[in-house]
TORLUMPA-162374 format. One line per field, with one value per residue: x, y, z of N, C-alpha, C in turn; chain; residue in three letters. Coordinates in Angstrom, 2 decimals. Example, Ala and Ser with C-alpha at 12.3 -4.5 7.8 and 13.67 -1.06 7.14 Angstrom:
2
n.X = [13.19 12.85] .
n.Y = [-5.69 -2.25] .
n.Z = [7.80 7.08] .
ca.X = [12.30 13.67] .
ca.Y = [-4.50 -1.06] .
ca.Z = [7.80 7.14] .
c.X = [13.20 12.90] .
c.Y = [-3.30 0.03] .
c.Z = [7.80 7.87] .
chaine = [A A] .
residu = [Ala Ser] .
***
This chain:
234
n.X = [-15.71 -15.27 -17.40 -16.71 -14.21 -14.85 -16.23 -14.52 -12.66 -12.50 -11.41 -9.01 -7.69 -7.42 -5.89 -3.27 -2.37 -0.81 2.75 5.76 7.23 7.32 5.87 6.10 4.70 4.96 3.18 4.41 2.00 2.01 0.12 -0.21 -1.54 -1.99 -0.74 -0.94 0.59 0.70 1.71 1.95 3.27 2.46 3.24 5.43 4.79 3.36 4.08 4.75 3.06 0.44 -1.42 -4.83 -7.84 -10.25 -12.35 -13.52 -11.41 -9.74 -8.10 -8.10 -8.94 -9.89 -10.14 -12.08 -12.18 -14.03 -13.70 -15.19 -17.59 -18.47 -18.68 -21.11 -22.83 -23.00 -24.36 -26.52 -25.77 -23.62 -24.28 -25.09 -23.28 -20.91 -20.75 -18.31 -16.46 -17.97 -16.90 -14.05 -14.32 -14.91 -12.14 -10.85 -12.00 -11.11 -9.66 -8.83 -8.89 -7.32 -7.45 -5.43 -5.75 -4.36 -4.21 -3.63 -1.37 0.20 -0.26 -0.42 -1.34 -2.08 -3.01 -3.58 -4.33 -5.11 -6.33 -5.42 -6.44 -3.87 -1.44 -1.73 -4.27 -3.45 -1.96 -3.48 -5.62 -3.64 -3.33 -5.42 -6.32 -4.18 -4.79 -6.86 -5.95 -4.91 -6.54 -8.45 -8.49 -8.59 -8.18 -6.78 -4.17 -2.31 -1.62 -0.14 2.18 1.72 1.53 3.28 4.64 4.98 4.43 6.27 5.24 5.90 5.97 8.57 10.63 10.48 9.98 10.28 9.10 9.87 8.43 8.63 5.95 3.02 1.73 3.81 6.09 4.96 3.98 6.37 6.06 5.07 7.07 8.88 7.42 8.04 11.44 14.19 12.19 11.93 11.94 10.80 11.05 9.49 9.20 7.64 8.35 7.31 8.95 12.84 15.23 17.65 18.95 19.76 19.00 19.81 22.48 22.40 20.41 18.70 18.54 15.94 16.37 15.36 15.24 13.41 12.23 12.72 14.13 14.42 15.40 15.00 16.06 13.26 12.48 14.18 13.05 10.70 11.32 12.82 11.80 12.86 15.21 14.53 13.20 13.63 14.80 14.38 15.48 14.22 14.77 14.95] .
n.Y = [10.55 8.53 6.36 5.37 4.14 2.09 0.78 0.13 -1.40 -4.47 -5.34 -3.82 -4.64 -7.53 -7.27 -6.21 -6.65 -8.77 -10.07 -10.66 -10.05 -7.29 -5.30 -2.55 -1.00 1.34 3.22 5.40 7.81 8.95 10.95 11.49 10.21 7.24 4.27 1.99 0.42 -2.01 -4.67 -7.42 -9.95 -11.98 -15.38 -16.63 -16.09 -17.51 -20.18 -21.15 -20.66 -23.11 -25.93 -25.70 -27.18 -26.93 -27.21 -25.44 -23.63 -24.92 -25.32 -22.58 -19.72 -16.72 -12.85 -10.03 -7.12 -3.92 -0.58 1.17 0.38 -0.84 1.47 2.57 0.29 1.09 3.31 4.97 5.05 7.07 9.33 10.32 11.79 14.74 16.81 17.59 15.37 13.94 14.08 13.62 10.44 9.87 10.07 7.82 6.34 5.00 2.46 -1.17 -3.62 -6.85 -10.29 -13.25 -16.05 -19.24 -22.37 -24.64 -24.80 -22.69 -19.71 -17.02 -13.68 -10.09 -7.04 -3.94 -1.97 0.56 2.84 6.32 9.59 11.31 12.76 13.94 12.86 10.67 10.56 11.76 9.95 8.06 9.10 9.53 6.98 6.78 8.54 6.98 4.84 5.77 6.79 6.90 3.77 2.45 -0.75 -0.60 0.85 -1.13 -0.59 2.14 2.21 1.85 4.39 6.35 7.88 10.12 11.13 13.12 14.11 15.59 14.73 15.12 14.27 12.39 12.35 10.81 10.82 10.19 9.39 8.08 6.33 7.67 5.36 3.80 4.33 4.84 2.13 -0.60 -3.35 -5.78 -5.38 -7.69 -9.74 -9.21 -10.11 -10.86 -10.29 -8.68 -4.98 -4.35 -1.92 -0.85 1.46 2.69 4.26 6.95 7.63 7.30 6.78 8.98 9.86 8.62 8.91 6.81 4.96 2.24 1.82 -0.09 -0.17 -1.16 -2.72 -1.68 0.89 2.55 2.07 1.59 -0.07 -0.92 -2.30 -2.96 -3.91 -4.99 -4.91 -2.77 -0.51 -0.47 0.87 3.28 4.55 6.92 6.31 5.24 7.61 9.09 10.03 10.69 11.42 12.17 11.48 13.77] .
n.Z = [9.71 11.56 11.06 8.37 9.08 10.46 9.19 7.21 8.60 9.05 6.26 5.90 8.34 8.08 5.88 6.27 8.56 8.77 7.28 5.00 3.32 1.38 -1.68 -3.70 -6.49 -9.25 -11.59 -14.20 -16.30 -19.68 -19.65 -17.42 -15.55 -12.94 -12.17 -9.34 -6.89 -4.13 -2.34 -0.11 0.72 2.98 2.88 3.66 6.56 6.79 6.95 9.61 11.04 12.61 11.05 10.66 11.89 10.47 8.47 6.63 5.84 4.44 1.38 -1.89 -1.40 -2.41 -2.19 -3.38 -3.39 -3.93 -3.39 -4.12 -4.54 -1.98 -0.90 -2.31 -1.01 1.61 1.01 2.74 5.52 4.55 3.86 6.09 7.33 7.18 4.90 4.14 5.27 3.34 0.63 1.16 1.46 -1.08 -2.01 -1.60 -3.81 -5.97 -5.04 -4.84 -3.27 -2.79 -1.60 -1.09 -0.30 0.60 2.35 2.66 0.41 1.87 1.50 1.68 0.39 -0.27 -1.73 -2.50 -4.67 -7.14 -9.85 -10.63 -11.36 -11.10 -9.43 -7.19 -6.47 -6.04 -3.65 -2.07 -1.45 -0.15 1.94 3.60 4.40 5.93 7.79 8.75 9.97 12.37 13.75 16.97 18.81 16.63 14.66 12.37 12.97 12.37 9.89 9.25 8.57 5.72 4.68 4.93 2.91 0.46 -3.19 -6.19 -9.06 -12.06 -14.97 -15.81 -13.78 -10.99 -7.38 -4.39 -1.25 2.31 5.74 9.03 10.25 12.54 13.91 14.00 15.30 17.85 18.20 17.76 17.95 15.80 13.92 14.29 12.13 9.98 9.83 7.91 5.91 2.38 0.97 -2.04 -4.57 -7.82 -10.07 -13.28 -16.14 -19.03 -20.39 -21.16 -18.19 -16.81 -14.56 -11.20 -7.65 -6.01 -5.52 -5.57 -7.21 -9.61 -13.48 -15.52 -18.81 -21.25 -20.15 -18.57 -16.44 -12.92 -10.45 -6.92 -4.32 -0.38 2.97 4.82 7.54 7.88 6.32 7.76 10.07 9.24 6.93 5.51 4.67 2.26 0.40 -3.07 -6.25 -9.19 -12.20 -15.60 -19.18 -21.42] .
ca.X = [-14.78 -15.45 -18.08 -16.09 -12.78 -15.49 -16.84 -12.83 -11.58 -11.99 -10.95 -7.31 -6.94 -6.68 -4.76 -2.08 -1.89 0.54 3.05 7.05 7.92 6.54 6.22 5.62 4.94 3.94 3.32 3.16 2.02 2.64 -0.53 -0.50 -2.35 -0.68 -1.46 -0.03 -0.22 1.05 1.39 2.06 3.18 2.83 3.30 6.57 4.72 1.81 4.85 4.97 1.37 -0.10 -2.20 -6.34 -8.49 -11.72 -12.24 -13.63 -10.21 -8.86 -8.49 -7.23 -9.90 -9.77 -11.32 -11.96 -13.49 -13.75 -13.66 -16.68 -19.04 -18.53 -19.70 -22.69 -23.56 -23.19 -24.67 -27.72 -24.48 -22.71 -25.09 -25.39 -22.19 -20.81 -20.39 -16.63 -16.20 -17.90 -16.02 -12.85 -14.49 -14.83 -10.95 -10.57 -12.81 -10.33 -8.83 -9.43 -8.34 -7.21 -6.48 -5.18 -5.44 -4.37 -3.69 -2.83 0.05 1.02 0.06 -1.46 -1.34 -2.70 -2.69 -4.20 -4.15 -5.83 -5.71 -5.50 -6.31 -2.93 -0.37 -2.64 -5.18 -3.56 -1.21 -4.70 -6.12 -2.74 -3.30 -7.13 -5.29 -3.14 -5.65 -8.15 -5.14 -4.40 -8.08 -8.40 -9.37 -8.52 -7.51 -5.75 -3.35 -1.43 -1.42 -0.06 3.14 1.10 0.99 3.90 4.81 4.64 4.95 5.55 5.74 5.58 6.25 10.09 10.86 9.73 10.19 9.60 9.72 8.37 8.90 8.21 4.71 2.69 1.82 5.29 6.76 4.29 4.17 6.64 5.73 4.68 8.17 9.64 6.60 9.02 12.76 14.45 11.54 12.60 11.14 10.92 9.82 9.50 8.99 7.78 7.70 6.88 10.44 13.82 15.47 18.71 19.44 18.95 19.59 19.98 23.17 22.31 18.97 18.72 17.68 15.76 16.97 14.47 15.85 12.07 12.07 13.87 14.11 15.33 15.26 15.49 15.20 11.27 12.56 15.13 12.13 9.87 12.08 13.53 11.58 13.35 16.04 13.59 13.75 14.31 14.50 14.56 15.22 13.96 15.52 13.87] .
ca.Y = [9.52 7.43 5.17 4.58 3.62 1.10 -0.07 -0.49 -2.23 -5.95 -5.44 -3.42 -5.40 -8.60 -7.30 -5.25 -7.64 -10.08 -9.60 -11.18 -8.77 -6.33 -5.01 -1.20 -0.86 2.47 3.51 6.79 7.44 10.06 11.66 12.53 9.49 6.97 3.04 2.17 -1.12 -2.21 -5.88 -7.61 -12.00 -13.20 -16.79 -16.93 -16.02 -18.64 -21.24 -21.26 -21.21 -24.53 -26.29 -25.26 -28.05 -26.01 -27.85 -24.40 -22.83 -25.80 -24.38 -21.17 -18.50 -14.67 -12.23 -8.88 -5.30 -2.26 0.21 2.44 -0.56 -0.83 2.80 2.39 0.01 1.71 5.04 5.28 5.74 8.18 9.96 11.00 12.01 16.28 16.97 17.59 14.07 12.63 14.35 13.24 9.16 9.64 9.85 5.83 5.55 3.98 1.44 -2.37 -4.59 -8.07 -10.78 -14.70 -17.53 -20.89 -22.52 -26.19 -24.33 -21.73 -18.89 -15.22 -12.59 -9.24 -6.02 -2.73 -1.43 1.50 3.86 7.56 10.57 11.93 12.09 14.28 12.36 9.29 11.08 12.34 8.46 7.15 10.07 9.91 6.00 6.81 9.41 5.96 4.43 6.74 7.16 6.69 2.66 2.03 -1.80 -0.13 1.34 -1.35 -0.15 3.04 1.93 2.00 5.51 7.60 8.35 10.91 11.33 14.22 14.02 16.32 14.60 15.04 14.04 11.73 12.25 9.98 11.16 9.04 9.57 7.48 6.96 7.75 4.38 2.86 5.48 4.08 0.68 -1.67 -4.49 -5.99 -5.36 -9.02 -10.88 -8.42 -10.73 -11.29 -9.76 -7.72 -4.50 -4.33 -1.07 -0.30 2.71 2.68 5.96 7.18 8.26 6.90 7.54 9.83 9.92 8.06 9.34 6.00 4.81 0.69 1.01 -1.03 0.17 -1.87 -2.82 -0.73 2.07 3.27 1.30 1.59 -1.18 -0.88 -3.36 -2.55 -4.73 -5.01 -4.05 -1.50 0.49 0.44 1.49 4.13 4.78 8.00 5.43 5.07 8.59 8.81 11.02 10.17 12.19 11.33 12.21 14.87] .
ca.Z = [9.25 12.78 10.67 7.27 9.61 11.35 8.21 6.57 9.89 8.95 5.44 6.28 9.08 7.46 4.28 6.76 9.92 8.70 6.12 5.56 2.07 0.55 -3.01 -4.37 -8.06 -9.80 -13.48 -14.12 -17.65 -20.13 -19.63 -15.58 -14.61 -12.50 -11.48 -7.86 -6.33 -2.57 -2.25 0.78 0.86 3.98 2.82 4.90 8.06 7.03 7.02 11.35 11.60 12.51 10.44 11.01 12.23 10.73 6.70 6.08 5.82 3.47 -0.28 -2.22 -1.09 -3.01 -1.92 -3.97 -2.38 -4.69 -2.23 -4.70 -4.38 -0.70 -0.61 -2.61 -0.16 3.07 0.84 4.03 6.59 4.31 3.98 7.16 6.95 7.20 2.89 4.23 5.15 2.05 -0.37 1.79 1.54 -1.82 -2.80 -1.67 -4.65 -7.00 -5.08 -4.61 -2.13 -3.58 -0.70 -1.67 0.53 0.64 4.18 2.51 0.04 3.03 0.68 1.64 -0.39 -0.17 -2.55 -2.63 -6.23 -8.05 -11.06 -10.18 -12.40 -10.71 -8.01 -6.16 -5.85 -5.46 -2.25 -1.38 -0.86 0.85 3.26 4.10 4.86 6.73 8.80 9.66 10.61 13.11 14.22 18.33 18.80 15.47 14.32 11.29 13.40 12.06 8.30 9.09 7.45 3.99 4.00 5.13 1.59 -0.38 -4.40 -6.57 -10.36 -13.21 -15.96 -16.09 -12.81 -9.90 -6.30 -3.03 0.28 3.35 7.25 9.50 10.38 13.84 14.35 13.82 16.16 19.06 18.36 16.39 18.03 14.82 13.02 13.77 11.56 8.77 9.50 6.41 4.42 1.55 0.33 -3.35 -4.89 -9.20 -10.59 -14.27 -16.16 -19.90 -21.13 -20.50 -17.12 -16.76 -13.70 -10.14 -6.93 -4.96 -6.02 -5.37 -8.06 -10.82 -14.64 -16.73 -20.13 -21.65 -19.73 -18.17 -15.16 -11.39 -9.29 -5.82 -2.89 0.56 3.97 4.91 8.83 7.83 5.32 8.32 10.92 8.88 6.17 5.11 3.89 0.76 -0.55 -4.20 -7.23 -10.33 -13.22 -17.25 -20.53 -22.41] .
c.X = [-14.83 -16.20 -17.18 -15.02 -13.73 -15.45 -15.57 -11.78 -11.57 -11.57 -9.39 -7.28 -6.28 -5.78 -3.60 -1.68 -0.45 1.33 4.85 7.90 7.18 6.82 5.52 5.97 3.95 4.39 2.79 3.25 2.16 0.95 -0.92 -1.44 -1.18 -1.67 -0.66 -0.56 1.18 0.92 2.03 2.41 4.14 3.00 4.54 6.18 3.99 2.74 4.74 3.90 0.93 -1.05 -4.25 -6.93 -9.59 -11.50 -12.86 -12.29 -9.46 -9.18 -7.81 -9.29 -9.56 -10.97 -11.07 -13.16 -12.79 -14.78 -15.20 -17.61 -19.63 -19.14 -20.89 -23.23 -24.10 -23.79 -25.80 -26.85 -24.08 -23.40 -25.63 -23.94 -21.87 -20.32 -18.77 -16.34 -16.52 -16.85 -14.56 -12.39 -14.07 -13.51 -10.34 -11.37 -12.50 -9.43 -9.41 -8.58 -8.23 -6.60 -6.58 -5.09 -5.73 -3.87 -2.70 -0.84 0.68 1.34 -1.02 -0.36 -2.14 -2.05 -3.65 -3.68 -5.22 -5.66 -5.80 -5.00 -4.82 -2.51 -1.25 -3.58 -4.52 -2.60 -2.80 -5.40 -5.65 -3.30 -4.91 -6.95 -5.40 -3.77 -6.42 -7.56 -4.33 -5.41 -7.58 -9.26 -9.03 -8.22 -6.76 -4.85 -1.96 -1.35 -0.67 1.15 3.08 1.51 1.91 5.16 4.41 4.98 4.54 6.42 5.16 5.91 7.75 11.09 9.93 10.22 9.37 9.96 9.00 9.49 7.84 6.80 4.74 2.46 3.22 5.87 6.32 3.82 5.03 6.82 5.75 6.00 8.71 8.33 7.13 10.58 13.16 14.02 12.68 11.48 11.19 9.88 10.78 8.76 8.68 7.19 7.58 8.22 11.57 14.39 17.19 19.67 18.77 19.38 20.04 21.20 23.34 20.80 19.20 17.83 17.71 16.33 16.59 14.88 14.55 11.79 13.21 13.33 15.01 14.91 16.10 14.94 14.03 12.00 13.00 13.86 11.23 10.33 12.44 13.63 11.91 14.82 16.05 13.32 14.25 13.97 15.00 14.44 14.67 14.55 14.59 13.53] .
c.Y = [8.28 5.94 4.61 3.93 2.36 0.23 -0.95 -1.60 -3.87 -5.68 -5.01 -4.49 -6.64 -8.01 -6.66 -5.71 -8.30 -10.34 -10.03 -10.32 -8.05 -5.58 -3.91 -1.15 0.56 2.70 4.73 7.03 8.91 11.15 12.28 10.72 8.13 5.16 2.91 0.48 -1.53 -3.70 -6.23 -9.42 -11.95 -14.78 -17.43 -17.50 -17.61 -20.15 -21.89 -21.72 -22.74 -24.60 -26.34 -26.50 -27.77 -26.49 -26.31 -23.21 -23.46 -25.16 -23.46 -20.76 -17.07 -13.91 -10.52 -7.77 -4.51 -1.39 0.96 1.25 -0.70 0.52 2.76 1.67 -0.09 3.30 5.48 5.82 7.26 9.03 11.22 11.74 13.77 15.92 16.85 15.94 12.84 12.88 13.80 11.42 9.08 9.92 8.45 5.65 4.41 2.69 0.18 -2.99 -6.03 -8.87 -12.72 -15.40 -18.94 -21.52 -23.92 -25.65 -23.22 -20.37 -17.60 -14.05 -11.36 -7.78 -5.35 -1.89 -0.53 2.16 5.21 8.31 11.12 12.01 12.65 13.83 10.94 9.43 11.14 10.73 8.13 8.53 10.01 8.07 5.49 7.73 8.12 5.06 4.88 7.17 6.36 5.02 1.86 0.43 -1.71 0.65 0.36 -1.26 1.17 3.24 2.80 3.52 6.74 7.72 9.36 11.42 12.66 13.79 14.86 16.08 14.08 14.69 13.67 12.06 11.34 10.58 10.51 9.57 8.53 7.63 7.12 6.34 3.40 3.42 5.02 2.79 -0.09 -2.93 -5.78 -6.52 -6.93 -9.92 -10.52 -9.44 -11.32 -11.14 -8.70 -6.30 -3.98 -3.00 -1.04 0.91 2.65 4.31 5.75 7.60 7.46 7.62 8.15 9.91 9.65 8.47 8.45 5.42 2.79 0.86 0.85 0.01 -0.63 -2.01 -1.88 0.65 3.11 2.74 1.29 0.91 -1.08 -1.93 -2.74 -3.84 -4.40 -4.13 -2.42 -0.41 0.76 1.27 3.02 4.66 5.82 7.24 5.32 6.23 8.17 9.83 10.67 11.21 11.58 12.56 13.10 15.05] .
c.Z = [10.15 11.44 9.52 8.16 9.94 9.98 7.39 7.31 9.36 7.82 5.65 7.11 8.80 5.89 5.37 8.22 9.88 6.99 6.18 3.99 1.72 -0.85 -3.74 -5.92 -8.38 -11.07 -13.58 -16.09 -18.11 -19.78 -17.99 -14.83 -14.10 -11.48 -10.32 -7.47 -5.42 -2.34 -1.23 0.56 1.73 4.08 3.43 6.71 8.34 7.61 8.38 11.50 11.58 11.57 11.03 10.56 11.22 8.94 6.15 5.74 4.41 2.12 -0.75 -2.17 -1.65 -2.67 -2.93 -3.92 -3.46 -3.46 -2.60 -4.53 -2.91 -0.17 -0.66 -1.73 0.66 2.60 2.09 4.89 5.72 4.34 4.50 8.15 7.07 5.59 3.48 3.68 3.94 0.75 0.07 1.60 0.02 -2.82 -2.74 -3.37 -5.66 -6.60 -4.73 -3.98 -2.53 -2.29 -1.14 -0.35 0.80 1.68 3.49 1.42 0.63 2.11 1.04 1.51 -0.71 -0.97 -2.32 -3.91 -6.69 -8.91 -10.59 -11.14 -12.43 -9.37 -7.00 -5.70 -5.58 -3.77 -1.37 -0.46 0.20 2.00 4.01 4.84 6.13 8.33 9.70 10.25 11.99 14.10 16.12 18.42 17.67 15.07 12.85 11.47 12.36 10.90 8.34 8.17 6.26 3.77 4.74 4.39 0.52 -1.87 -5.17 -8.15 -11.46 -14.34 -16.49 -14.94 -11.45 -8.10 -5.19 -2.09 0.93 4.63 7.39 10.39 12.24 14.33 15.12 15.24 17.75 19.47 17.26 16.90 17.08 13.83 12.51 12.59 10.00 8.88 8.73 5.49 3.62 1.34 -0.79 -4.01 -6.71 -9.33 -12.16 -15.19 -18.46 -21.35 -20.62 -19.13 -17.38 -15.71 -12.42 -9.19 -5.84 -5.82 -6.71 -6.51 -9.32 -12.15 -15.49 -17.88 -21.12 -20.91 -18.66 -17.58 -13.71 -10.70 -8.12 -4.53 -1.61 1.76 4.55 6.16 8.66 7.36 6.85 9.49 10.58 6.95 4.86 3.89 2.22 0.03 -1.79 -5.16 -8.12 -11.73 -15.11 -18.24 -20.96 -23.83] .
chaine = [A A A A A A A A A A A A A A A A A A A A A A A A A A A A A A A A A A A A A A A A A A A A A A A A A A A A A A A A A A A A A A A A A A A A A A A A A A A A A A A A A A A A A A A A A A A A A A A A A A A A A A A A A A A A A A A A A A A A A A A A A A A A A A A A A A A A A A A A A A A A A A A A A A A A A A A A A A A A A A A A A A A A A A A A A A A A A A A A A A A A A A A A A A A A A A A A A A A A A A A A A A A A A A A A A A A A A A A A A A A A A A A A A A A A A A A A A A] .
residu = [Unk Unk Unk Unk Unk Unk Unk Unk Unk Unk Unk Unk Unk Unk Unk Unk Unk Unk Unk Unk Unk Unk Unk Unk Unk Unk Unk Unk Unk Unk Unk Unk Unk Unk Unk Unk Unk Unk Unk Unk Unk Unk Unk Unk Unk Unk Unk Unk Unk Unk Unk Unk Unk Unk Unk Unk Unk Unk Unk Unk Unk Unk Unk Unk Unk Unk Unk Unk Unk Unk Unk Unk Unk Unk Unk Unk Unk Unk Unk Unk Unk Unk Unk Unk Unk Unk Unk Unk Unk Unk Unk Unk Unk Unk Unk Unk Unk Unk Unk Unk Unk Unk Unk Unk Unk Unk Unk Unk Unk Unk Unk Unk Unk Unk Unk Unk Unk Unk Unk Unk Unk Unk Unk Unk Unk Unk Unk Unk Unk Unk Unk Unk Unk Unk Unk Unk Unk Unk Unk Unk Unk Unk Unk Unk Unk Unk Unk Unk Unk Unk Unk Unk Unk Unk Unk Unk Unk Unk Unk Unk Unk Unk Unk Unk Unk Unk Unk Unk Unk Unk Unk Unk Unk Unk Unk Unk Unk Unk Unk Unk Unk Unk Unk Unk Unk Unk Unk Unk Unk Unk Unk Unk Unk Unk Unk Unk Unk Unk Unk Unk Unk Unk Unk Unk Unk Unk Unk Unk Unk Unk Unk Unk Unk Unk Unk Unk Unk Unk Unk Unk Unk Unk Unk Unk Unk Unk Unk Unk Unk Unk Unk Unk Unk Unk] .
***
């Protein structure tokens, strides 16, 4: 796993460096499969930052990594790889890395979005993550955030659980570039909902949506905060 963490380090790093809200959206659909997407706008933080001398910066810049192409291209490394570990690479496969930036309208924006056959494999991703984040040396220490979450859904009911990660725990250095962020998570499911277990979350009009907001610091501090269960009609 040493080489993929190497090979992932400038990409996390800049999507999970610098960040002033954050925004969790998931769809889980009637058939088990389940879209997820992690968005990050730092365009608060960009606000402080001075203005960059360097005309190569000036502009809106996007950048977009699919994680399975980035494989294929390092396939000579993987290769060489223990079978464990590739079969382990190859659960990132579905996600893509989306990052926005504009220096002159004080705008970056960064997402990590994928489709996943199911919760298991998409827990399976955040956790293989959350492992290269954690790696000795790492510069994705500071993502570890992302990934100390865990979802379980069968259809008729959703659960969240999250603790706080290892990173966080040994460094939150980081936290204040979070003051005054928000953290905004949706939930969209296949049936109407029934019952919520956070007493402050919002239901769509449509009745198949939970919206909850929490403070950016408070979620990473005390991520357990964010627990949720959600029941659907039958």
């Amino acid at each position: 796993m040493k080489i993929t963490a190497q090979i992932l380090t400038f990409i996390l790093f800049s999507l999970f460096i610098v960040g002033c809200s954050i925004t969790e959206e998931i769809t889980f659909n009637a058939n088990g499969s389940i879209r997820y997407s992690y968005l990050i706008d730092g365009s608060a933080f960009m606000e402080i930052l001075p203005d960059s001398t360097d005309q190569n910066n000036k502009g809106s810049k996007d950048t977009l990594v699919l994680l399975s192409d980035l494989f294929k291209q390092q396939r000579d490394s993987f290769s060489k790889l223990p079978k464990e570990d590739q079969e382990i690479i190859k659960t990132l496969n579905p996600l893509i890395i989306k990052v926005h930036k504009d220096e002159e309208k004080k705008e970056w924006i960064s997402q990590i979005l994928g489709d996943f056959k199911n919760v298991d494999s998409l827990n399976m991703a955040l956790s293989v993550l959350n492992d290269m984040g954690h790696s000795e040396g790492s510069m994705t220490k500071t993502m570890g955030f992302l990934t100390n979450t865990t979802y379980g859904w069968n259809g008729k009911e959703f659960i969240k659980t999250s603790v706080i990660s290892k990173s966080m725990k040994e460094d939150s250095s980081s936290l204040y570039m979070y003051e005054g962020g928000k953290f905004h998570t949706k939930y969209n499911f296949p049936k109407k909902i029934k019952k919520v277990s956070d007493p402050s979350a919002l239901i769509s009009q449509d009745g198949k949506s939970v919206i909850v907001e929490y403070d950016a610091q408070e979620y990473l501090r005390h991520p357990e905060k964010t627990n949720l269960k959600v029941e659907l009609e039958d």
